[in-house]
N, C-alpha and C positions, 0 to 999 in steps of 0.2 A: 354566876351567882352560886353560893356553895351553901345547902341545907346543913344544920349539925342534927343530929341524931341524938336521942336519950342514952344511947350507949356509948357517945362520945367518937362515931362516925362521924362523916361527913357523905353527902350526893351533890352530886353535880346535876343539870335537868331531865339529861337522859335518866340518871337513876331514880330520878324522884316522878316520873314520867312512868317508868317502869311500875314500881312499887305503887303505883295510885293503878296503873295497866291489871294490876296481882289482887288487889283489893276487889276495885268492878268485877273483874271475871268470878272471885271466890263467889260476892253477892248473887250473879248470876248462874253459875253451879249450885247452888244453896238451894236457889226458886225452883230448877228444874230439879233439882234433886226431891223436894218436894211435891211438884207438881208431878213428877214420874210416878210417883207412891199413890196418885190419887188416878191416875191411867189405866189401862189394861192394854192387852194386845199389841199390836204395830203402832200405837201410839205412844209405848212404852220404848220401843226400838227407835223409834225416830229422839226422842226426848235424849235416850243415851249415845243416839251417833251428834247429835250436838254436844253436850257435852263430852263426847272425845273431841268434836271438833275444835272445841275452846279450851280445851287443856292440851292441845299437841301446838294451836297456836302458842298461848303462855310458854309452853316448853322451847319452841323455836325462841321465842323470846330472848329468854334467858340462856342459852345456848350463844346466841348474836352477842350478846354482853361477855360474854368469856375470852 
C-alpha cells in the first residue's frame, strides 16, 4: 500500500512506520524536555541521558532507511 503525501510523495509502510516512529518520540522529547525544566540535580541528568537515549535511537533509525 503506497501513502501519497501533500507534497506530492509517496511512503510505502516502512516509511509511514517511520515518520509516525519521529512524531511519538518528538511528543515524548517535548514532555521530558519540560519535565527536565521542572527537576533539579541528578534528576535533571537522568531526564537528559533519556532523551539522548531516544534521539540516538531516532538516528539509527533513519540511518537504516538510507
Amino acid at each position: 500500500m503506497v501513502y501519497k503525501m501533500a507534497w506530492g510523495g509517496s511512503l510505502n509502510k516502512e516509511g509511514s512506520d517511520y515518520l509516525r516512529s519521529i512524531r511519538k518520540a518528538e511528543d515524548v522529547i517535548q514532555f521530558l524536555e519540560n519535565l527536565k525544566d521542572q527537576l533539579i540535580g541528578e534528576e535533571q541528568i537522568h531526564v537528559t541521558n533519556v532523551i539522548e537515549i531516544i534521539t540516538n535511537y531516532i538516528t539509527k533509525l533513519s540511518e537504516k532507511g538510507k
